[in-house]
C-alpha positions as semicolon CSV with decimal commas, in nm:
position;residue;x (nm);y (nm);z (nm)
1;X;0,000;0,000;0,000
2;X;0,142;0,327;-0,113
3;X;0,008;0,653;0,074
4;X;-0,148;0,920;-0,076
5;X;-0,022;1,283;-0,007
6;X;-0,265;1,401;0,242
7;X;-0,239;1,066;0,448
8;X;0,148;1,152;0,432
9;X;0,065;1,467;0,610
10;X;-0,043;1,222;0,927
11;X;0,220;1,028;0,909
12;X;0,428;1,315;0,980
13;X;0,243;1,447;1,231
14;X;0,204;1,118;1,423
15;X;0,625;1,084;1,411
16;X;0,680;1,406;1,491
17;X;0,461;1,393;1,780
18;X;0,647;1,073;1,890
19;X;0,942;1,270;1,864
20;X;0,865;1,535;2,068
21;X;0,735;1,343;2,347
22;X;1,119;1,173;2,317
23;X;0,961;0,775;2,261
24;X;1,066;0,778;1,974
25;X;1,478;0,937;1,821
26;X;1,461;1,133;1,551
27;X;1,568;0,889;1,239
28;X;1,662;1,174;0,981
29;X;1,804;1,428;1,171
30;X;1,900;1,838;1,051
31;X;2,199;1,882;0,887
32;X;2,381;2,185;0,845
33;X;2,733;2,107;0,787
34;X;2,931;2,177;0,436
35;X;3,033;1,842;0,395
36;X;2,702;1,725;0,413
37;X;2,558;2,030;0,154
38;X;2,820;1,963;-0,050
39;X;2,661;1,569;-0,018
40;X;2,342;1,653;-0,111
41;X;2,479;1,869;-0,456
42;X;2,652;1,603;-0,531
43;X;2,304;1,403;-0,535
44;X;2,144;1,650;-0,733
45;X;2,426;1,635;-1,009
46;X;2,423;1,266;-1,009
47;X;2,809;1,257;-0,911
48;X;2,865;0,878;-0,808
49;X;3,245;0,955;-0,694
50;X;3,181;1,246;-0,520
51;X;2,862;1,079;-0,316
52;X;3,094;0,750;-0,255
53;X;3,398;0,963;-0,138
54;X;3,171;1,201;0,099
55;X;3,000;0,884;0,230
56;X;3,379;0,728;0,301
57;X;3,465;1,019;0,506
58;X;3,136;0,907;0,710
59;X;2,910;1,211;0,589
60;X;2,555;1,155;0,759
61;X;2,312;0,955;0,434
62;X;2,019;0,978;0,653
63;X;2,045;1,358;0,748
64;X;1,837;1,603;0,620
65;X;1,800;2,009;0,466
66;X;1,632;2,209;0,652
67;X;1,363;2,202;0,383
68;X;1,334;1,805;0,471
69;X;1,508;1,699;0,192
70;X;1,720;1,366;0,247
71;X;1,977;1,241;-0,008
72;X;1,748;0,926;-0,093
73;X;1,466;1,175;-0,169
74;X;1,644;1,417;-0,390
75;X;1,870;1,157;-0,573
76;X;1,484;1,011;-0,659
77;X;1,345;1,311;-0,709
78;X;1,645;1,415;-0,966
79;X;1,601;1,064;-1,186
80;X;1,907;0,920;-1,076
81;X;1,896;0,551;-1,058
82;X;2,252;0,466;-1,002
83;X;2,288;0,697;-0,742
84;X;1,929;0,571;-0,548
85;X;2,073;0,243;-0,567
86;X;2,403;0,315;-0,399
87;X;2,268;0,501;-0,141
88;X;2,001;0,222;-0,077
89;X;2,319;-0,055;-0,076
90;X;2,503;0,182;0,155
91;X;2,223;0,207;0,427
92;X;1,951;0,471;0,364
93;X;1,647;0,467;0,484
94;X;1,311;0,451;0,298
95;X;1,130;0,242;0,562
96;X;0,756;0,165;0,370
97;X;0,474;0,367;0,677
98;X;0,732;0,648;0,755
99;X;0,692;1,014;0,612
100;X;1,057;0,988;0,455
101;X;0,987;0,628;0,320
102;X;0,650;0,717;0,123
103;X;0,746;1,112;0,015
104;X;1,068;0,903;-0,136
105;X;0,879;0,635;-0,356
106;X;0,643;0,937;-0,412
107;X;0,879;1,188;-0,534
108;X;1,029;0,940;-0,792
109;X;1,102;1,083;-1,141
110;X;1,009;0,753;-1,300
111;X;0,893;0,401;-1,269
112;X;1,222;0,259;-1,305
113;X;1,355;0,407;-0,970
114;X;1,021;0,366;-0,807
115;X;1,006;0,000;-0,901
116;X;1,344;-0,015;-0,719
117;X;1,261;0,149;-0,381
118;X;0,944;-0,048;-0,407
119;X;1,124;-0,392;-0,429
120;X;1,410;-0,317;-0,216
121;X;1,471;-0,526;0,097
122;X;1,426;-0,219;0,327
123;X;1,485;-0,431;0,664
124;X;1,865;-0,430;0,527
125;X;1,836;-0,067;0,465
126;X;1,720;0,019;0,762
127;X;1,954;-0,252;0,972
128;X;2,337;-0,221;0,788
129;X;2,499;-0,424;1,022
130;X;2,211;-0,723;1,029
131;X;2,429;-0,967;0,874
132;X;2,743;-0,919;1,091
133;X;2,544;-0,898;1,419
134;X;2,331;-1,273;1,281
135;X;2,703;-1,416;1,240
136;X;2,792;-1,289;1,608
137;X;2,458;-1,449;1,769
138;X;2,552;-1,752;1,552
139;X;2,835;-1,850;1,715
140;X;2,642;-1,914;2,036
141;X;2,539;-2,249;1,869
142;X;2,775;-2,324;1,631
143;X;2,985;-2,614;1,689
144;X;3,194;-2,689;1,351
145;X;3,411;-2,544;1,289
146;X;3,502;-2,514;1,722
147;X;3,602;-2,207;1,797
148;X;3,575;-2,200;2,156
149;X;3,894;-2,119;2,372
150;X;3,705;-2,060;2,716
151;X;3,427;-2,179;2,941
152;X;3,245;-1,993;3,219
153;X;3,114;-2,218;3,470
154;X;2,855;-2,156;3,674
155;X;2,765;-2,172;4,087
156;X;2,514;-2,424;3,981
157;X;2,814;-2,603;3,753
158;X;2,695;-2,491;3,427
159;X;2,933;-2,440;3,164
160;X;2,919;-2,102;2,905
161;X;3,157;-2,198;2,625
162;X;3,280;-1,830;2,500
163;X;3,552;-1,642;2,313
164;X;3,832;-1,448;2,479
165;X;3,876;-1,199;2,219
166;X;3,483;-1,106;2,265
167;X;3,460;-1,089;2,611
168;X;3,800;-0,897;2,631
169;X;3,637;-0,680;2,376
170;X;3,266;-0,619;2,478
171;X;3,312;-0,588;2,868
172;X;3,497;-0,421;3,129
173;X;3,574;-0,716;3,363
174;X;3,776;-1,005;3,155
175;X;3,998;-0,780;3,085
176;X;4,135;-0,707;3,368
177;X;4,075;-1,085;3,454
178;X;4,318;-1,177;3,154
179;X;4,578;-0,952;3,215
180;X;4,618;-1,118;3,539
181;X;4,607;-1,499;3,377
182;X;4,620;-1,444;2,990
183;X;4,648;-1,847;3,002
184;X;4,338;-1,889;3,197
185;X;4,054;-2,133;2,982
186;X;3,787;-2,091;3,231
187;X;3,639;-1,920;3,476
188;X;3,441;-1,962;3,795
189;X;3,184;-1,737;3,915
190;X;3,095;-1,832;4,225
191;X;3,238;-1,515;4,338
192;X;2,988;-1,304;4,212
193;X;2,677;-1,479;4,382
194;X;2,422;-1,434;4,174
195;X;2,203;-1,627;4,013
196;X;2,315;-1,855;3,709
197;X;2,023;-1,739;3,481
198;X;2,139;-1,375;3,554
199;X;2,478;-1,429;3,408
200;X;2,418;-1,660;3,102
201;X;2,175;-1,401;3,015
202;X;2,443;-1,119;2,995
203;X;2,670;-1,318;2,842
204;X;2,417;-1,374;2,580
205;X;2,358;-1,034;2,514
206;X;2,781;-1,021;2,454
207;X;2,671;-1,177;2,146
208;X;2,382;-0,964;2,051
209;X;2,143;-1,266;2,136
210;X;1,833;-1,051;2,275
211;X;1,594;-1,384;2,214
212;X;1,613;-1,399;2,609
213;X;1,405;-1,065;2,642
214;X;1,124;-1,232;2,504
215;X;1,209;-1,533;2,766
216;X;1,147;-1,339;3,041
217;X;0,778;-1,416;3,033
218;X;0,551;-1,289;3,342
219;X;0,620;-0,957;3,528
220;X;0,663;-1,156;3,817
221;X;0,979;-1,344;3,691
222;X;1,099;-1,011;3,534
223;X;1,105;-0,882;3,828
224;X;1,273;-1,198;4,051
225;X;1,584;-1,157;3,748
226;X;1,577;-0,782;3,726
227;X;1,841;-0,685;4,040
228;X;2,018;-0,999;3,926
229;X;2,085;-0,861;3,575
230;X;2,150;-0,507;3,709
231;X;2,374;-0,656;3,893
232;X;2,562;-0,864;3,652
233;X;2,559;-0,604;3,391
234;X;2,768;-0,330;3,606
235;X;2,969;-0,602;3,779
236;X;3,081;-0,662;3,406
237;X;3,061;-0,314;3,225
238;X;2,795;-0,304;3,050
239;X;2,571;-0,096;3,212
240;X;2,322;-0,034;2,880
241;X;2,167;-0,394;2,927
242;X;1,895;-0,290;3,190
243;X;1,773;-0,019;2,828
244;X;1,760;-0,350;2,611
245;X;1,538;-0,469;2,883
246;X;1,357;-0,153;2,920
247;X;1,309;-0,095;2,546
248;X;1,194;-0,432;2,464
249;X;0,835;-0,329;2,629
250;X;0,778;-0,055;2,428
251;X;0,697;0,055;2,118
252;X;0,810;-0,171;1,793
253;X;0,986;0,081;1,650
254;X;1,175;0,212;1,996
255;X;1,267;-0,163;2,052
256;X;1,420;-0,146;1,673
257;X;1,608;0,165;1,768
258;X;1,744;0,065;2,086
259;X;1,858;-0,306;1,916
260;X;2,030;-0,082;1,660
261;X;2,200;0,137;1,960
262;X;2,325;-0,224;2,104
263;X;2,448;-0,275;1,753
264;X;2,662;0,006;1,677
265;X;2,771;-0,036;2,042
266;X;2,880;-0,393;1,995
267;X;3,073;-0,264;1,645
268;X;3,262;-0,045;1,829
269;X;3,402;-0,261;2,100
270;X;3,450;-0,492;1,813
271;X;3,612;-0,272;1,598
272;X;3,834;-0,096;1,847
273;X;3,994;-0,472;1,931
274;X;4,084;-0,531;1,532
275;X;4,280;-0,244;1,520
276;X;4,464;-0,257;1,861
277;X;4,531;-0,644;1,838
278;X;4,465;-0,732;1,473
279;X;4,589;-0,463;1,210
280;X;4,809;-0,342;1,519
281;X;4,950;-0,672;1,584
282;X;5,043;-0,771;1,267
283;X;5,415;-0,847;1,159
284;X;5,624;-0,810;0,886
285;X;5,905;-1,038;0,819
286;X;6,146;-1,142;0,527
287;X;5,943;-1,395;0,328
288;X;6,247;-1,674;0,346
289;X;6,170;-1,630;0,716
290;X;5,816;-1,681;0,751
291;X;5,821;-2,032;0,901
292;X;5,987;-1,956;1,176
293;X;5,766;-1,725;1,322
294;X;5,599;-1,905;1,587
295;X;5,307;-1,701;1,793
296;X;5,204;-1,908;2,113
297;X;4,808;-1,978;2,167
298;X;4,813;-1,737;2,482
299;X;4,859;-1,447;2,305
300;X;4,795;-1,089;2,374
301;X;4,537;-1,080;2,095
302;X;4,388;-1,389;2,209
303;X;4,398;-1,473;1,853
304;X;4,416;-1,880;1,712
305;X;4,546;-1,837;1,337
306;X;4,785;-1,617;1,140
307;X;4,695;-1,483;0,802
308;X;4,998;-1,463;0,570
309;X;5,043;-1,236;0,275
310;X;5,318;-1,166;0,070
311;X;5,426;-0,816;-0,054
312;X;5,490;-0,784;-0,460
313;X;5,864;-0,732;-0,527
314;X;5,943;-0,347;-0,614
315;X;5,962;-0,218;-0,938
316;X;6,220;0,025;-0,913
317;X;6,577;-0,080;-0,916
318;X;6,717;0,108;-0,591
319;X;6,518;-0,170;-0,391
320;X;6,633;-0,480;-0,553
321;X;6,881;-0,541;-0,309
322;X;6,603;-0,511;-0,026
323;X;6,498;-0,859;0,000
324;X;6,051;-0,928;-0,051
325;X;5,846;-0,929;0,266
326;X;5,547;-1,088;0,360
327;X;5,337;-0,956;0,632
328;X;5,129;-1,197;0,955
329;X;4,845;-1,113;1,098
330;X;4,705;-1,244;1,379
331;X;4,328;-1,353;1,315
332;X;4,023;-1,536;1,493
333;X;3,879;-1,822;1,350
334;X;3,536;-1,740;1,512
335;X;3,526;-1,405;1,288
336;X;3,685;-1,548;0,947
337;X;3,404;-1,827;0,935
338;X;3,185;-1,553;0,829
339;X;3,349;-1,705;0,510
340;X;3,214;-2,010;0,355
341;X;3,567;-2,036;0,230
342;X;3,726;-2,086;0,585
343;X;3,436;-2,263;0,743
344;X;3,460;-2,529;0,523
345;X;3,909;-2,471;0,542
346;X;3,838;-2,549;0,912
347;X;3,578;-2,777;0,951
348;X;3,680;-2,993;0,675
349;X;3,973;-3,317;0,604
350;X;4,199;-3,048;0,538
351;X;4,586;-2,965;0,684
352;X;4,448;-2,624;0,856
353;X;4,272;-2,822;1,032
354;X;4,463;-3,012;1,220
355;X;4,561;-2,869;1,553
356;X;4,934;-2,769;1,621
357;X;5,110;-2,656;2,004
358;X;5,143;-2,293;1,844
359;X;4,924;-2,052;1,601
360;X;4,892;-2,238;1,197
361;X;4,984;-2,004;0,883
362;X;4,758;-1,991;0,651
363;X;4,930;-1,787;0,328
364;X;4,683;-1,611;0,148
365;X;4,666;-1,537;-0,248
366;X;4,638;-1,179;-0,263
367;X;4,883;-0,838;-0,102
368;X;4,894;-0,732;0,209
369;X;4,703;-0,411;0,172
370;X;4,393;-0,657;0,012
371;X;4,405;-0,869;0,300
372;X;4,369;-0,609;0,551
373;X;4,079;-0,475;0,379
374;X;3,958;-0,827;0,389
375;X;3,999;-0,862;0,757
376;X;3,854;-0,499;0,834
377;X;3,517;-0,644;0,655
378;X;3,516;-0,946;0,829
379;X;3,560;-0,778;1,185
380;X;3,379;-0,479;1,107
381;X;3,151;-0,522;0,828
382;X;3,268;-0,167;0,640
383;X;3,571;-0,119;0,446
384;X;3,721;0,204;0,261
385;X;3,879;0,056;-0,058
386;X;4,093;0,274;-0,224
387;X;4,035;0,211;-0,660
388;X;4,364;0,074;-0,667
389;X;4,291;-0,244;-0,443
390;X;3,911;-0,254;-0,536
391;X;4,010;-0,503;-0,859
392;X;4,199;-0,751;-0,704
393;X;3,967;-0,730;-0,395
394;X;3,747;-0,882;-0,593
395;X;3,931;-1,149;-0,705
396;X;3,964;-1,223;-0,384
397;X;3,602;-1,185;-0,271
398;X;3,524;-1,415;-0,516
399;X;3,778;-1,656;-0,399
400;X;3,675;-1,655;-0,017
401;X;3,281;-1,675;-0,123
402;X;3,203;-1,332;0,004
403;X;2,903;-1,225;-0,182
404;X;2,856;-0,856;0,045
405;X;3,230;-0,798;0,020
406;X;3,232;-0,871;-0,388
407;X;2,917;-0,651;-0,427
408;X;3,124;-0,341;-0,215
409;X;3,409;-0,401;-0,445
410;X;3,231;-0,367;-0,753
411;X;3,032;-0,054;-0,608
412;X;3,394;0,082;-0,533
413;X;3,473;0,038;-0,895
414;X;3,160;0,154;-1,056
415;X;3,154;0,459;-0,850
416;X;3,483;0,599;-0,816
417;X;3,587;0,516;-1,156
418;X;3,286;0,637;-1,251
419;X;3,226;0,895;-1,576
420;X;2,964;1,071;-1,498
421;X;3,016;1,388;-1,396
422;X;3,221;1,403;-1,735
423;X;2,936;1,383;-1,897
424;X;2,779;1,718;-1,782
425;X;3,110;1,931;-1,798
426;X;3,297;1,786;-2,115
427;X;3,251;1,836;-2,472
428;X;3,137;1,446;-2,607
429;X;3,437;1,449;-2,836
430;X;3,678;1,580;-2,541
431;X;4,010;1,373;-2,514
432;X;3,905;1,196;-2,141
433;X;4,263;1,035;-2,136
434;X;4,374;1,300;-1,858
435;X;4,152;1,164;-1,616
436;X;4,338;1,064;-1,288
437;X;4,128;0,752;-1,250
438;X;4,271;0,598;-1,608
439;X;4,616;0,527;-1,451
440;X;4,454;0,382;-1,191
441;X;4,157;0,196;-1,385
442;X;4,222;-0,071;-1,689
443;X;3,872;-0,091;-1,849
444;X;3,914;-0,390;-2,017
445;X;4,052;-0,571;-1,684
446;X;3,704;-0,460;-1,513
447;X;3,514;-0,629;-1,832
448;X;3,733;-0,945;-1,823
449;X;3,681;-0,977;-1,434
450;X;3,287;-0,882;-1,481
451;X;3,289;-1,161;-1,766
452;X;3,487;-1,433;-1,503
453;X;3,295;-1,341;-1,170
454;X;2,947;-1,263;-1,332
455;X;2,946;-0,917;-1,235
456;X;2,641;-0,748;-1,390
457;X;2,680;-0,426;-1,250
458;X;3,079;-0,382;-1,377
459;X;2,938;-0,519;-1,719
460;X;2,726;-0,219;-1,717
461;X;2,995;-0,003;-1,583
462;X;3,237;-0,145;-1,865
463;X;3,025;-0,019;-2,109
464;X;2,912;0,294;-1,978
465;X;3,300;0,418;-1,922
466;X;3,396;0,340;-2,268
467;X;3,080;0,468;-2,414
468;X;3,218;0,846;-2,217
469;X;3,536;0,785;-2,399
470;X;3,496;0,602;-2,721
471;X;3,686;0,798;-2,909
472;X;3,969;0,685;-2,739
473;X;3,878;0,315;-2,745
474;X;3,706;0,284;-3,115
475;X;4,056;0,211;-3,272
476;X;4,234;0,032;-2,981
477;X;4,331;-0,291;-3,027
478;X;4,174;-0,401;-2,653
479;X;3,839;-0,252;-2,771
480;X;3,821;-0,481;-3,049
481;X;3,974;-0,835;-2,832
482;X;3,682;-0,745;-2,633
483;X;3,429;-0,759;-2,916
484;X;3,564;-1,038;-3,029
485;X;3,515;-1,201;-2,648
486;X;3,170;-1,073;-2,664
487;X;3,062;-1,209;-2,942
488;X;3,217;-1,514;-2,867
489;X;3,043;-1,538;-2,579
490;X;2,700;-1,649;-2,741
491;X;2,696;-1,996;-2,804
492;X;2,624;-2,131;-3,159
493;X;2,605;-1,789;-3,270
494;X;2,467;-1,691;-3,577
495;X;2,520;-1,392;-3,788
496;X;2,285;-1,195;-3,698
497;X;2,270;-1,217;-3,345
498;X;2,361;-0,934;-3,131
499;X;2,673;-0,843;-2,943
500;X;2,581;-0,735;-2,606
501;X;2,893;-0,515;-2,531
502;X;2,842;-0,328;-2,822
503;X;2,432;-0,306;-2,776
504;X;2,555;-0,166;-2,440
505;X;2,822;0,079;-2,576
506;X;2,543;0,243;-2,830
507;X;2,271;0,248;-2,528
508;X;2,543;0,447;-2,289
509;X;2,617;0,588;-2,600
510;X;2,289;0,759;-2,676
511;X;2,261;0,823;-2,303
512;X;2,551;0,998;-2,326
513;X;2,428;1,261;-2,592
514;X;2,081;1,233;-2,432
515;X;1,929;1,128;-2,745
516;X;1,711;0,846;-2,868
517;X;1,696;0,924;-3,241
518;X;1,557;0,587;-3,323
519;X;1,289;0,613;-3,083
520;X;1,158;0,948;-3,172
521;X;1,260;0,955;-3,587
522;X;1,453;1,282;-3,482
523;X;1,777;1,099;-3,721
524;X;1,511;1,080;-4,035
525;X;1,371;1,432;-3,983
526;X;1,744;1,601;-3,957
527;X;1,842;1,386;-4,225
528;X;1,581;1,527;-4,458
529;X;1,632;1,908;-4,396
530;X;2,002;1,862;-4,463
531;X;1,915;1,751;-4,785
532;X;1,678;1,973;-4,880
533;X;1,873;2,268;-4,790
534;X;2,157;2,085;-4,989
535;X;1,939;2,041;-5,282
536;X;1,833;2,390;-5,262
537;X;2,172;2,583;-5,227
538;X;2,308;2,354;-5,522
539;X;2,010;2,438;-5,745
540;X;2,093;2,778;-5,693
541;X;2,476;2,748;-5,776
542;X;2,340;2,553;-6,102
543;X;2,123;2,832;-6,240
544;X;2,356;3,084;-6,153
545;X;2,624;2,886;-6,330
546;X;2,427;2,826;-6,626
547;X;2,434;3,205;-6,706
548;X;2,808;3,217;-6,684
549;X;3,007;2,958;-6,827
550;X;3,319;3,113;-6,765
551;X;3,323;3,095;-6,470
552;X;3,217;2,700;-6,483
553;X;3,500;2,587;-6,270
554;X;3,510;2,810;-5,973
555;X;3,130;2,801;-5,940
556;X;3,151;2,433;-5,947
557;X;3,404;2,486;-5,617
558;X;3,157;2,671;-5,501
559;X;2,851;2,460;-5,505
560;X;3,125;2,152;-5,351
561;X;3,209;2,390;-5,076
562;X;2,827;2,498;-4,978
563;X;2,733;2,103;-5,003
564;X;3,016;2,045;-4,743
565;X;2,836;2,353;-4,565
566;X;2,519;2,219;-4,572
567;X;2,638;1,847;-4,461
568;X;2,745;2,006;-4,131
569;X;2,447;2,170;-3,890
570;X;2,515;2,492;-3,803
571;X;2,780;2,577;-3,523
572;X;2,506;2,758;-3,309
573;X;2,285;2,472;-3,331
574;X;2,425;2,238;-3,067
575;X;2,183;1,979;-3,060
576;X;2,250;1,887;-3,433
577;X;2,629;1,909;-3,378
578;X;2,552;1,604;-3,115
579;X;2,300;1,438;-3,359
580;X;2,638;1,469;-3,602
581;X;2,866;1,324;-3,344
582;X;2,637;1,082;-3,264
583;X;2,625;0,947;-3,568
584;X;2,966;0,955;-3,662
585;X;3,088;0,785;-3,353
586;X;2,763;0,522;-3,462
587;X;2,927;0,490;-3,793
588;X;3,271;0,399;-3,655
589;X;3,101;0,120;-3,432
590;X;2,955;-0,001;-3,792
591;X;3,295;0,036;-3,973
592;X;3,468;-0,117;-3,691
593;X;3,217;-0,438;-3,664
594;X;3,265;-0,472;-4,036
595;X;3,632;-0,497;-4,007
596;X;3,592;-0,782;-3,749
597;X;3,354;-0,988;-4,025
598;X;3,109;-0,892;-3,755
599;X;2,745;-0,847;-3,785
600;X;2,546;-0,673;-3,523
């Protein structure tokens, strides 16, 4: 059901009024700063890099103008699909029954990006972090691979199996308690005296499991449990468990607030261990030296594998005597699971295995750099790829079965190497060769990595980029390798069956000019007043040349030069000097196919 605009007036009058009476935080909050105007002109231009640079330097996507404008709303509002769908990947929120999340889907330019917000999976929009907080709950009951190094037992003798590196990370008491005995495997906490239920509970909600606050049942046992978990919870440090208890009795969408609060709370903790203990623990040796580093199981980071990656040798020659390096880092087995690729590595017949008295290498196939970006996902579910890495990371997102990492890489690509805010500024027959991103970017690598990994959204990106600079690419050799792979591509293909790269490259193509001549006849109709006013302007050079024979041979130079005149539009008239281009750039395709003994 889709509101109409006078039952959006009550929606925002009922949130606002929730709002006010502080039940409910505000979701899209005012936003005044330049980096966040300059955010929302970037959405209004359609500038992808811009947008994905802003939103890496952690610019606010759910903030708002003071005319209640959100980013989602006016990249919708402006017709900008690409944009609406990165913003929607990258966690805005268009939540269907909300003022924000009907005005958006209301404001849409066009079906297309309507259709989109329609069918998009808003609970991820709204919840970013819902797979990495799932994973964290799921290692309460996951038993293969085991990744348990330490047990919690009980005054009634129950047993908590846990992980150090969490607990070390999400409270203020094992800390301490690990410092003392970093070798220590369990833990007894009879000391505490309270009641068992109390503290399996906490340590539950460690692990984001809030199942239990539905558990609780009657008032009456709420109550009996209540001191208990106060208790627990500031013996511990985690004083904000008593508002998960509070918040789970209210409101639906105040419980869904206060489960994101725990959330980003639990992120933190988590992130701040990685990079004291995991990116700040790592080590860099000589790569003839690798096997004999040899990292103890009580370790500072508490961690149970190292990942291994080897540097590329340096190109330039005042390093060759500087022998290669590979760099360790120290990694938990209950985080890199979140990899189907490692589950399986650990869980399965294989060497890794196999236990050993000190931490297993595991050597990776990609660069240092890569796997730390890697690693930061796992941990922390967000990365910041610079374009540089973003190819091979997803090679190697691809490799480790990563689907949400591969799909970040390829918005990294598609967005920062993005053309489109050439588009706007440039002339279409500009030389784009100066761009900073073409050192950086191989076009044809992208395609051939789309093509392996079944990357829709770089095919479409492929295309798009060489479409902004075809006249760079329309006599390269690598332009023409890929048409060939293309076409090749279809199997049993016949002659006249179409070449999707280049059905791409002349859809960008027209894009590009903002032209659809074969949809509208516009090619026919300019095609006919050319020659008219050709026939007409030579007619006239023929009569007047009749009358003066002469002078035969100049006016015959003449009537050549007007026909060359009248071939070209006119230079005011720039919509026919991009009908022109357009056409001679669709000409070269033509020429270029027919070269090839190619028929599209």
């Amino acid at each position: 059901m889709i509101f109409g605009k006078s039952e959006l007036q009550g929606k925002l009058g009922e949130q606002n009024s929730l709002i006010k009476n502080g039940v409910l935080r505000e979701e899209n909050p005012l936003d005044q700063s330049p980096e966040f105007n300059e955010f929302l002109l970037a959405c209004r231009k359609g500038d992808l890099r811009t947008c994905q640079q802003l939103m890496s330097l952690g610019v606010n996507i759910n903030g708002k103008d003071k005319y209640d404008y959100t980013p989602l709303i006016i990249a919708s509002l402006c017709g900008h699909y690409e944009l609406v769908r990165l913003l929607l990947e990258s966690g805005a929120l268009a939540e269907r029954n909300t003022f924000q999340g009907e005005r958006c889907i209301y404001n849409a330019l066009n079906d297309r990006i309507r259709n989109l917000l329609l069918e998009y999976d808003f609970s991820k929009s709204s919840d970013a972090l819902v797979y990495w907080s799932t994973h964290l709950c799921s290692l309460l009951t996951r038993t293969a691979p085991a990744t348990f190094d330490f047990e919690v037992v009980m005054s009634d003798l129950s047993r908590f199996n846990a992980h150090k590196f969490l607990l070390a990370a999400r409270t203020g008491f094992f800390p301490r308690l690990f410092a003392h005995d970093a070798s220590a495997s369990s833990w007894h906490a009879d000391d505490l005296g309270v009641a068992p239920r109390a503290l399996e509970l906490v340590l539950r909600h460690v692990y984001l499991d809030d199942d239990w606050l539905r558990e609780l049942g009657s008032a009456e046992e709420e109550a009996r449990l209540g001191p208990a978990l106060d208790r627990v919870s500031g013996l511990l440090g985690m004083e904000e468990l008593w508002e998960a208890v509070l918040a789970a009795r209210q409101d639906r969408r105040v419980a869904r607030q206060r489960f994101r609060d725990q959330e980003a709370r639990a992120l933190r903790d988590v992130a701040g261990f990685f990079q004291r203990h995991v990116l700040g623990g790592k080590i860099v040796v000589e790569r003839l030296r690798v096997d004999e580093v040899c990292w103890q199981r009580d370790n500072a980071a508490f961690a149970d594998v190292l990942l291994c990656a080897h540097s590329a040798p340096p190109d330039n020659d005042a390093s060759l005597s500087a022998p290669p390096t590979s760099t360790l880092y120290p990694a938990h087995k209950a985080m890199l699971i979140r990899s189907q690729y490692f589950a399986t590595m650990f869980s399965g017949p294989f060497v890794e295995s196999r236990p050993l008295p000190h931490l297993r290498i595991i050597t990776m196939d990609c660069s240092p750099p890569v796997l730390a970006l890697i690693l930061t996902y796992l941990y922390t579910e967000s990365i910041n790829c610079p374009l540089r890495h973003a190819l091979d990371l997803l090679y190697a997102a691809d490799m480790l079965l990563l689907d949400g990492l591969k799909n970040k890489a390829a918005v990294t690509i598609s967005t920062l190497g993005s053309p489109a805010h050439h588009q706007a500024t440039l002339s279409p027959l500009d030389n784009n060769d100066d761009d900073d991103e073409a050192d950086l970017l191989d076009i044809f690598d992208v395609l051939t990595a789309a093509w392996d990994l079944a990357v829709p959204r770089l095919e479409e990106f492929a295309a798009r980029y060489i479409a902004a600079r075809l006249e760079s690419y329309i006599d390269d050799e690598a332009f023409r390798d890929a048409v060939r792979k293309s076409a090749a591509r279809i199997r049993a293909r016949h002659d006249t069956d179409s070449i999707e790269l280049v059905d791409d490259v002349r859809f960008h193509l027209s894009e590009r000019f903002r032209l659809r001549f074969e949809d509208t006849g516009l090619a026919n109709v300019l095609a006919a007043a050319q020659q008219q006013q050709r026939d007409e302007k030579m007619g006239a050079d023929a009569a007047a040349a009749s009358h003066d024979d002469v002078a035969e041979s100049a006016q015959n130079g003449q009537a050549l030069a007007v026909a060359q005149e009248a071939a070209s539009p006119p230079p005011d008239d720039d919509f026919a000097v991009a009908a022109a281009k357009y056409q001679l750039l669709l000409d070269k395709i033509d020429a270029m196919l027919e070269q090839l003994g190619l028929d599209a």
